[in-house]
C-alpha positions as CSV (number, residue, x, y, z in Angstrom):
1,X,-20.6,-10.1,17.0
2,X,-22.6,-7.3,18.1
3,X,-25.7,-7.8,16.1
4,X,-25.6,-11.8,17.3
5,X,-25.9,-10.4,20.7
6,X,-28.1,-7.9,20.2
7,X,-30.4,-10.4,18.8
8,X,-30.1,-12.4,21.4
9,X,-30.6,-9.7,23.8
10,X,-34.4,-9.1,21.9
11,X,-35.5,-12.7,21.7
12,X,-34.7,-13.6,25.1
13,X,-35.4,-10.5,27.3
14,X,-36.1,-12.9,30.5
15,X,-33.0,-13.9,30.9
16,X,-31.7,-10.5,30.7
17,X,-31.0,-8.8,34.1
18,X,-32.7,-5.0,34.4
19,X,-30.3,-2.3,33.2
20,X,-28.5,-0.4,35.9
21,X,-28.8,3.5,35.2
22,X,-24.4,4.2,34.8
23,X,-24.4,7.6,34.4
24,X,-23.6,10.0,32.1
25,X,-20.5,10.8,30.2
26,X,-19.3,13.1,27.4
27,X,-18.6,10.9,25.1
28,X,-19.2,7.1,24.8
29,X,-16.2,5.1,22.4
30,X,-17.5,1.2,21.4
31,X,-14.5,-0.6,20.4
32,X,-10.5,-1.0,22.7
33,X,-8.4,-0.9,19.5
34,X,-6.4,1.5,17.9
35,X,-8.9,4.0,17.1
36,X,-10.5,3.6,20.0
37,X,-7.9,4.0,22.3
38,X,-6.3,7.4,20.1
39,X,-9.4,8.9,20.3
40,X,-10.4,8.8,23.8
41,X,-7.1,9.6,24.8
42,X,-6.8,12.6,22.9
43,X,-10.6,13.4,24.1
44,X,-9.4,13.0,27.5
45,X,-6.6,15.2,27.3
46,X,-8.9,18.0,26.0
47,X,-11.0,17.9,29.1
48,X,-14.1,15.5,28.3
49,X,-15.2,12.3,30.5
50,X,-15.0,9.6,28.0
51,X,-15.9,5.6,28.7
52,X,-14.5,3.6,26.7
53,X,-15.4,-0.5,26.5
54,X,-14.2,-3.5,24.7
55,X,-15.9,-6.5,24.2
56,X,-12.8,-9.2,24.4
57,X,-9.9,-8.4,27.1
58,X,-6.4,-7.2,26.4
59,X,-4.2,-8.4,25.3
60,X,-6.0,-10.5,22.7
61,X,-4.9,-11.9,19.8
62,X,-5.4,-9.7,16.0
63,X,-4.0,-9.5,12.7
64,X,-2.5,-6.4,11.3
65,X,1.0,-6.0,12.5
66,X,2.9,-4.1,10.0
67,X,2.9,-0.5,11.3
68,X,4.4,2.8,8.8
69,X,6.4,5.1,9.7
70,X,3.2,7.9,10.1
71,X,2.6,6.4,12.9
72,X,5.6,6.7,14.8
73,X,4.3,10.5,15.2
74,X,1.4,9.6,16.8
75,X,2.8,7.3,19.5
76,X,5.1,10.7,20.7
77,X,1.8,12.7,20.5
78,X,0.1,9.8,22.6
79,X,2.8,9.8,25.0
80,X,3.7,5.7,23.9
81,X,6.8,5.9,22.1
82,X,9.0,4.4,24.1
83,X,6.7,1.2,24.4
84,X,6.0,1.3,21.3
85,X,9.7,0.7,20.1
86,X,10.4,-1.9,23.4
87,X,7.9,-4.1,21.6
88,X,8.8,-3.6,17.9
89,X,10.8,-4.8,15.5
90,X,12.2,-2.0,13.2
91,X,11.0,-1.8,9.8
92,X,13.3,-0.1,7.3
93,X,11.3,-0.4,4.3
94,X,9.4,-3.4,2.4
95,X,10.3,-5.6,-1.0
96,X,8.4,-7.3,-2.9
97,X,8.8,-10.9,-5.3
98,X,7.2,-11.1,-8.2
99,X,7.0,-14.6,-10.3
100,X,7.2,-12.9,-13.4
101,X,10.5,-11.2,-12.2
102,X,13.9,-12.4,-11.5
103,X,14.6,-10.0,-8.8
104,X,13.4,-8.8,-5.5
105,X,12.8,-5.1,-5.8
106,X,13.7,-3.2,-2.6
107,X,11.8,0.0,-1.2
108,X,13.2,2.5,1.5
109,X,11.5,4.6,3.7
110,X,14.6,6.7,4.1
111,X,14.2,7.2,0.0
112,X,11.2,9.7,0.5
113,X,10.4,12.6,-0.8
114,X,10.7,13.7,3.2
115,X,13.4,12.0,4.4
116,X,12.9,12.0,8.3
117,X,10.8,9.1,8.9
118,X,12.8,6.5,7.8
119,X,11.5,3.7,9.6
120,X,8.2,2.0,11.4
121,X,7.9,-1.2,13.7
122,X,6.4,-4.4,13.3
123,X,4.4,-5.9,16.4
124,X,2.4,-8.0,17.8
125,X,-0.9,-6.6,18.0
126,X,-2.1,-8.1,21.6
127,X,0.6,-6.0,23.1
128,X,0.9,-3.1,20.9
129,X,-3.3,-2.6,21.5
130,X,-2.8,-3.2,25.4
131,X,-0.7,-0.5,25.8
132,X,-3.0,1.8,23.3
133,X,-5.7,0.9,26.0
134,X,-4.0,0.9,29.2
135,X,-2.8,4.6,28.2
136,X,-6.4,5.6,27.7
137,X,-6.8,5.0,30.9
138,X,-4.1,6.9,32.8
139,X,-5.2,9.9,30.7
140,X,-8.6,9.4,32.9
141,X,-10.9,7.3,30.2
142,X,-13.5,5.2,32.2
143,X,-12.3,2.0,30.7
144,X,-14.0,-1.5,30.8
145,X,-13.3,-4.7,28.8
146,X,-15.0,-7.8,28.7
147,X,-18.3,-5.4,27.8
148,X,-20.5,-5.8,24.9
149,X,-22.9,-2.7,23.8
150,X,-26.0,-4.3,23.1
151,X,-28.1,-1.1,21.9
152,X,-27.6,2.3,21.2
153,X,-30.6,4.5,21.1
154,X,-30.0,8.0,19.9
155,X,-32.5,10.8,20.8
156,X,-33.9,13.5,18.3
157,X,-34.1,16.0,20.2
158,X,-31.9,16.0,22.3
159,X,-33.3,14.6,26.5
160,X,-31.7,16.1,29.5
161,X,-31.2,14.4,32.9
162,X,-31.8,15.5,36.4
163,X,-28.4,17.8,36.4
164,X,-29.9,19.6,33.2
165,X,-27.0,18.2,31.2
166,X,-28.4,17.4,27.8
167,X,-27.5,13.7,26.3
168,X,-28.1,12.4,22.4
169,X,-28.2,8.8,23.0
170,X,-28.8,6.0,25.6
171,X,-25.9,2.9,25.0
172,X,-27.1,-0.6,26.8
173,X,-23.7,-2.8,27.6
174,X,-24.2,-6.4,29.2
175,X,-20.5,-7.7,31.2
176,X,-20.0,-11.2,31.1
177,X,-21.3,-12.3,34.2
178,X,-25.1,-10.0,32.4
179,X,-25.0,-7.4,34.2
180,X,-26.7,-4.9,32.0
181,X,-25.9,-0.8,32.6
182,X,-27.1,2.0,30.6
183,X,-25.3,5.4,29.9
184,X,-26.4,8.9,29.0
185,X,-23.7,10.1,26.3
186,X,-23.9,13.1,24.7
187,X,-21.6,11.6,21.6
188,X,-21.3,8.1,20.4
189,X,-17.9,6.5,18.3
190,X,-18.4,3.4,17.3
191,X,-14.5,2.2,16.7
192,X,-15.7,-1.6,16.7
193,X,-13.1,-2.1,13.5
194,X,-14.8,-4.7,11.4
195,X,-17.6,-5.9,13.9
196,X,-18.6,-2.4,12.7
197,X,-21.9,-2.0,14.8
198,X,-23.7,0.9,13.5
199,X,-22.9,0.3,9.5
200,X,-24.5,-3.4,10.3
201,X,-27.0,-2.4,12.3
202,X,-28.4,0.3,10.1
203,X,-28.1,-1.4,7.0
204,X,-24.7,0.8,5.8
205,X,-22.1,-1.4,5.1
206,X,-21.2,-2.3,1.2
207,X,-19.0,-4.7,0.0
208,X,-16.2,-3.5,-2.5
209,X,-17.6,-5.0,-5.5
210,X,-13.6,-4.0,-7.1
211,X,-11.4,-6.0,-4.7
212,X,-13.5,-9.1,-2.5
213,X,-10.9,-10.5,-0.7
214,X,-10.4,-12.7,2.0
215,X,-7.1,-13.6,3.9
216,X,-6.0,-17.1,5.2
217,X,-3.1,-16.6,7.9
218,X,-0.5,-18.2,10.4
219,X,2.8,-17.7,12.7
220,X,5.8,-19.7,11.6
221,X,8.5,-19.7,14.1
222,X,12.5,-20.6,13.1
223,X,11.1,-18.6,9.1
224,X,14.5,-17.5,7.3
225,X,14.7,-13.4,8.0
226,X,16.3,-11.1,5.6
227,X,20.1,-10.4,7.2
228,X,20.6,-7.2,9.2
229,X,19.0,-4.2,9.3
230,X,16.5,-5.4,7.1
231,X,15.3,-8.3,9.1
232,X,12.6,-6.3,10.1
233,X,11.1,-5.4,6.7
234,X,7.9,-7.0,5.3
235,X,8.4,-8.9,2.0
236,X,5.1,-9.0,-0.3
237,X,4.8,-12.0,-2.5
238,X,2.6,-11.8,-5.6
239,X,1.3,-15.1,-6.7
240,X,-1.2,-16.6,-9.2
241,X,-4.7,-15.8,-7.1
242,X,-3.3,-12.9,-5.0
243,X,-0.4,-12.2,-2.5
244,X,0.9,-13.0,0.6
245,X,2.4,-11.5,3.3
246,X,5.6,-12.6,5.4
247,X,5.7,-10.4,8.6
248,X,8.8,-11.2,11.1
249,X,8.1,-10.3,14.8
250,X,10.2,-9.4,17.9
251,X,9.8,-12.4,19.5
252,X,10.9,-14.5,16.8
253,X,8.0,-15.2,15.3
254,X,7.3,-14.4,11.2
255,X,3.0,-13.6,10.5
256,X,2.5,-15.4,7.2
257,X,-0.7,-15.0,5.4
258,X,-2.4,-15.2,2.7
259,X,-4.7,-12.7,0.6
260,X,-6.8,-13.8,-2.2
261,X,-10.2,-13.9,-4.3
262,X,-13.5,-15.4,-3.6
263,X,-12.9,-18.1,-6.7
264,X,-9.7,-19.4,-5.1
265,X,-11.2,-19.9,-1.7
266,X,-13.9,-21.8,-3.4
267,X,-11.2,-24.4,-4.6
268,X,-10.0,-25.3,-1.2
269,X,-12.5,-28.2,-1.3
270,X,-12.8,-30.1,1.6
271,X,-9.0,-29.3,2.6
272,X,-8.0,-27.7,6.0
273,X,-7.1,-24.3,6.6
274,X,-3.6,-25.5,7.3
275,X,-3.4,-27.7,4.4
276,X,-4.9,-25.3,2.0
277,X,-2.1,-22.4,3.5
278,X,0.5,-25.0,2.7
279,X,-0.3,-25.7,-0.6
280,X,-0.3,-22.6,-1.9
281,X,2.7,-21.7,-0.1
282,X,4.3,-24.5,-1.8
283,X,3.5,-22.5,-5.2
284,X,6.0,-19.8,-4.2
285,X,9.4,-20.4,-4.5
286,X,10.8,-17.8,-2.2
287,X,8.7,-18.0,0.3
288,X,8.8,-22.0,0.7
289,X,12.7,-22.0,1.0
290,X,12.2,-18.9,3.8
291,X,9.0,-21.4,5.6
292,X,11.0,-24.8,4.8
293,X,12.1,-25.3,8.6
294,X,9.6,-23.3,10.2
295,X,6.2,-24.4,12.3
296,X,3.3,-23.0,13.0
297,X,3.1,-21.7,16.7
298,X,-0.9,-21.0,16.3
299,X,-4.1,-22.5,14.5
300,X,-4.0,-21.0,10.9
301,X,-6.9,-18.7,11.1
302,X,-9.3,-17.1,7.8
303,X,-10.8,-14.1,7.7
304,X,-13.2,-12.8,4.7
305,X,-15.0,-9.8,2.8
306,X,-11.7,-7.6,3.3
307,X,-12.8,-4.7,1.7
308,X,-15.8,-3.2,2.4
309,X,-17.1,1.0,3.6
310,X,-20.2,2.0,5.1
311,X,-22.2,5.1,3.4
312,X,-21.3,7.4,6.3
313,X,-18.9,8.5,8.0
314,X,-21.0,10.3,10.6
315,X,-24.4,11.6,11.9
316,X,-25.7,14.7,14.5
317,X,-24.1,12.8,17.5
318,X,-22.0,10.1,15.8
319,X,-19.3,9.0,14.0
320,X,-17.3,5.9,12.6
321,X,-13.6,5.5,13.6
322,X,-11.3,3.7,11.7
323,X,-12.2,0.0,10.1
324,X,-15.7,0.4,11.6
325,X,-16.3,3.0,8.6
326,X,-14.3,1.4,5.9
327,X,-11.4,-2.1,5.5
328,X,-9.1,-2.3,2.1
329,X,-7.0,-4.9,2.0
330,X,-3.7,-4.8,3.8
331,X,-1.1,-4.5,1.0
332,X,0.4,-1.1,2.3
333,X,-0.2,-1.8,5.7
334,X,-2.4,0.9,6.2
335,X,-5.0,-0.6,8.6
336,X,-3.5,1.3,11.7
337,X,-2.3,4.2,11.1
338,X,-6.0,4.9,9.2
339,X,-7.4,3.7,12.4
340,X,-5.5,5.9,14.7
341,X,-5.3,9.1,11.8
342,X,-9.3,8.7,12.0
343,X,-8.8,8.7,16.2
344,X,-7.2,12.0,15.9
345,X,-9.7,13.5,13.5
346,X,-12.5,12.3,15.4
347,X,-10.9,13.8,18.3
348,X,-10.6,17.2,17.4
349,X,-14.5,17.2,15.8
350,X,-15.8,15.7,19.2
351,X,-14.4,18.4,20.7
352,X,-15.9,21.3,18.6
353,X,-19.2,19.7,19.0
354,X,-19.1,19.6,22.3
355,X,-18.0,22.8,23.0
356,X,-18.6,24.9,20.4
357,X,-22.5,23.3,18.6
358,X,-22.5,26.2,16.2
359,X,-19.8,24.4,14.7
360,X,-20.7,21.1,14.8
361,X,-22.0,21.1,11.3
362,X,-18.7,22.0,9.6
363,X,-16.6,20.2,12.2
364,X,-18.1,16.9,11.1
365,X,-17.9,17.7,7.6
366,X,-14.2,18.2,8.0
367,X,-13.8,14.8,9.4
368,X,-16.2,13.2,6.5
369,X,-13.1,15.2,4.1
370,X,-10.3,13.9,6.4
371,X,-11.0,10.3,6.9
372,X,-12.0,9.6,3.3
373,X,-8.9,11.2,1.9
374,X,-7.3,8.3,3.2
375,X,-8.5,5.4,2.2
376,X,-9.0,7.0,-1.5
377,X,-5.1,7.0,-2.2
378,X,-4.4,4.1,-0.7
379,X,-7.2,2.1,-2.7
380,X,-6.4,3.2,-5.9
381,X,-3.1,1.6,-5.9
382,X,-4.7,-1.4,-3.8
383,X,-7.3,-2.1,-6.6
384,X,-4.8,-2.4,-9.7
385,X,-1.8,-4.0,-7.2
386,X,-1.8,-7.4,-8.9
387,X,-2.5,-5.9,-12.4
388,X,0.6,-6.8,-14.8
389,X,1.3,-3.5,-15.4
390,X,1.0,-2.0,-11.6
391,X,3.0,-4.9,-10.9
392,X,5.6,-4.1,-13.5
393,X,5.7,-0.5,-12.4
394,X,6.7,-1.4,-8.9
395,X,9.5,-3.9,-9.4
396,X,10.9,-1.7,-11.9
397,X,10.4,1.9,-10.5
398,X,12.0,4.8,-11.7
399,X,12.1,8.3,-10.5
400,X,11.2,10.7,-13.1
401,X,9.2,13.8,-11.9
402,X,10.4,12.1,-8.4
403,X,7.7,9.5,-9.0
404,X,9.0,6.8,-6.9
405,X,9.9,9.3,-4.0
406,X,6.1,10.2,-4.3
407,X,5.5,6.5,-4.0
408,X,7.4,5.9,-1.1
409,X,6.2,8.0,1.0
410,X,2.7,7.1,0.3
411,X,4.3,3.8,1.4
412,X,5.1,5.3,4.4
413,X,1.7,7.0,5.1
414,X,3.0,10.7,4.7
415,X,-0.2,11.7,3.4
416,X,-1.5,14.0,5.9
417,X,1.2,16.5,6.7
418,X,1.3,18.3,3.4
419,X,4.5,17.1,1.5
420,X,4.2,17.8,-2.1
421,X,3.8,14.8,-3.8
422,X,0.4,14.7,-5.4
423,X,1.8,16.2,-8.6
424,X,4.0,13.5,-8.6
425,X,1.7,10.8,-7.7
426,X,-0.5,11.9,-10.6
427,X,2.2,11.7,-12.7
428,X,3.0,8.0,-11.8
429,X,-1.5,7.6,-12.6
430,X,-0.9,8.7,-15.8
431,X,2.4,6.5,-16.5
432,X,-0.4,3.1,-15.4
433,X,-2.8,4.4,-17.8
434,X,-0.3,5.1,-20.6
435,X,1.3,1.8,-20.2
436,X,-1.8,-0.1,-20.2
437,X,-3.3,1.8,-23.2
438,X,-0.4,0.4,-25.0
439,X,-0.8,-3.0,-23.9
440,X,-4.8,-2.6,-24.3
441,X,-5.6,-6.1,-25.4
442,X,-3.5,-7.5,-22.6
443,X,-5.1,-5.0,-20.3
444,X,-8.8,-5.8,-20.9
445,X,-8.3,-9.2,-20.9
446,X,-6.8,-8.9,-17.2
447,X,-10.1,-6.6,-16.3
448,X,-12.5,-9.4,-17.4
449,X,-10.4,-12.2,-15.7
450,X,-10.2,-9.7,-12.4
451,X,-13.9,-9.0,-12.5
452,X,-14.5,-12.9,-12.5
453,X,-12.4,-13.0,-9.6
454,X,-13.8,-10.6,-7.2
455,X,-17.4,-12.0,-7.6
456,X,-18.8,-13.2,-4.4
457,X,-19.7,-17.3,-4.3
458,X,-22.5,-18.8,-3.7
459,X,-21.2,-20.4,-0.1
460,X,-18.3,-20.6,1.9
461,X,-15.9,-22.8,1.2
């Protein structure tokens, strides 16, 4: 991680080459994913020199790989649409299994209240990110990967080099072979997704203290698909201590993972990763018979503290892109398109900074708005989704008011381009808080047993 180097960088400064001066740029982007790779494209387009660097090197393996159909916009707007779907899977809609239900319950994207995105992809994310990347750089970002930013040291005021341009900060990167460089930038975006350099750095990253997760995952090849057209949908299983995902890939493949609470993590005991995936796979009917002659085609891998946001979104010459400002967990698969939404954003108040620092105020004040909005309807649904009567609502929906239109295309991410369906969506609020004033001693019990659940442990287990 970034801090790790960093502090390696301070406590053993003789081994450290001296910094080569690189130059100066418009604006400097930390982080080769998603947001990254929106956002300096879209910066690039607009006229600024961007550099862009990524510690690992594409392609490289990530999590993550359930795409909605908001983004399929944004790959036309960046020019990768046609690559996009080359690598994808399509992905008409998603279902879900609930063990307190004796059906699957089926949701379309075609079923919106806007019915013109009707589908998404599903990819692998080594690919899908590689061509993100390699398209920032035919747009002209100076890209480098295998580059770590070991400091970033912003300037109040503002300094100005020998060609009178005036920069805000001074970034440090170290290659792998320690060659150090430093660059004049006169803005910084940290899209380092959840290395999130500046929020650790500074102190500004919070846990969620209402949903703690942490996700245990694999990739299963020869998994039974659904038939058809919907092989290509994800299926969400609810279980005891959480839920799990079953993702199928292009290349035959299925991601398989599971997402659950500090208390059940603690149980694993001694037990590999593996075994401890097995085991509770082995507690879910539906999925077992789908995984029963299926094998794992990578380690399985764990991943904690899903959820967490940082107290800013921004600063004078700064701001956070994507999961290096906020992570909730993955139910609705919204970690992209939030990543590459907060690309665009950040984009367009870049720009007005640059060019226009009258504005620069309100222009990241906008962005604060933009990229909270978010994340804010998609977590209220996240932290009551394995609630009984959330999970009650969903496999029985109904479409009063258009409710269940309204919750499709939330589903789908269309929560940016102005369809009516907040009405609706509040409608559907008040039908949870309805139902679970009427089942209230049922409903605080499950808040107790949920705050119990979320609490962090004492180690890892």
């Amino acid at each position: 991680m970034h801090e790790q180097d960093l502090t390696a960088t301070d406590q053993n400064p003789n081994h450290e080459r001296a910094a080569v001066d690189a130059g100066y740029c418009d604006t400097f982007v930390v982080g080769g994913g998603p947001g990254g790779s929106t956002l300096s494209t879209l910066l690039a387009r607009k006229g600024h020199d961007v550099v862009m660097v990524e510690k690992e090197h594409h392609p490289r393996f990530h999590i993550g790989e359930s795409l909605l159909p908001a983004n399929l916009e944004l790959f036309e707007t960046l020019g990768v649409a046609d690559e996009i779907a080359e690598i994808g899977i399509d992905k008409w809609g998603a279902e879900f299994v609930s063990p307190a239900h004796d059906h699957t319950q089926h949701y379309n994207f075609g079923e919106a209240w806007d019915k013109s995105m009707p589908k998404a992809y599903e990819v692998e994310r080594a690919e899908f990110d590689r061509i993100l990347f390699r398209n920032a750089s035919r747009h002209g970002v100076r890209t480098a990967e295998g580059t770590t930013v070991v400091d970033i040291d912003f300037h109040d005021p503002a300094r100005t080099d020998d060609q009178g341009r005036d920069y805000h900060a001074t970034v440090t990167t170290r290659d792998e072979a320690g060659n150090r460089k430093t660059w004049r930038t006169a803005f910084v975006a940290d899209a380092t997704g959840r290395d999130t350099f500046l929020a650790n750095r500074h102190g500004w990253k919070r846990r969620s203290r209402k949903h703690n997760s942490a996700a245990v995952f694999g990739h299963f090849r020869d998994a039974k698909r659904n038939p058809g057209k919907t092989e290509g949908n994800i299926t969400l299983f609810w279980f005891d201590h959480g839920w799990f995902w079953f993702i199928p890939l292009k290349n035959g493949v299925t991601s398989v993972g599971m997402v659950t609470w500090p208390y059940h993590m603690k149980s694993r005991q001694g037990r590999s990763l593996e075994q401890f995936l097995f085991d509770n796979i082995d507690t879910v009917p539906e999925l077992k018979r789908r995984l029963a002659d299926a094998s794992l085609v990578r380690d399985v891998q764990a991943t904690g503290n899903f959820s967490y946001s940082a107290d800013r979104t921004h600063g004078n010459r700064f701001i956070l892109v994507g999961d290096a400002f906020m992570f909730i967990d993955p139910v609705f698969s919204s970690g992209v398109m939030l990543a590459m939404q907060s690309g665009v954003f950040g984009a367009d108040a870049i720009d007005t900074v640059l060019r226009e620092p009258a504005r620069a105020k309100q222009a990241l004040k906008t962005y604060d708005r933009q990229v909270r909005h978010g994340p804010k309807e998609f977590s209220w649904f996240i932290y009551r989704i394995t609630k009984p009567v959330m999970r009650d609502l969903f496999m029985g929906p109904r479409n009063i008011f258009r409710v269940k239109e309204a919750l499709i295309s939330l589903l789908a991410a269309d929560i940016y381009r102005g369809t009516p369906i907040w009405r609706s969506i509040a409608t559907l609020k008040g039908i949870y808080y309805l139902t679970s004033l009427a089942r209230l001693r049922h409903s605080l019990r499950d808040w107790w047993a949920h705050r119990r659940k979320v609490q962090p442990v004492s180690q890892d287990s």
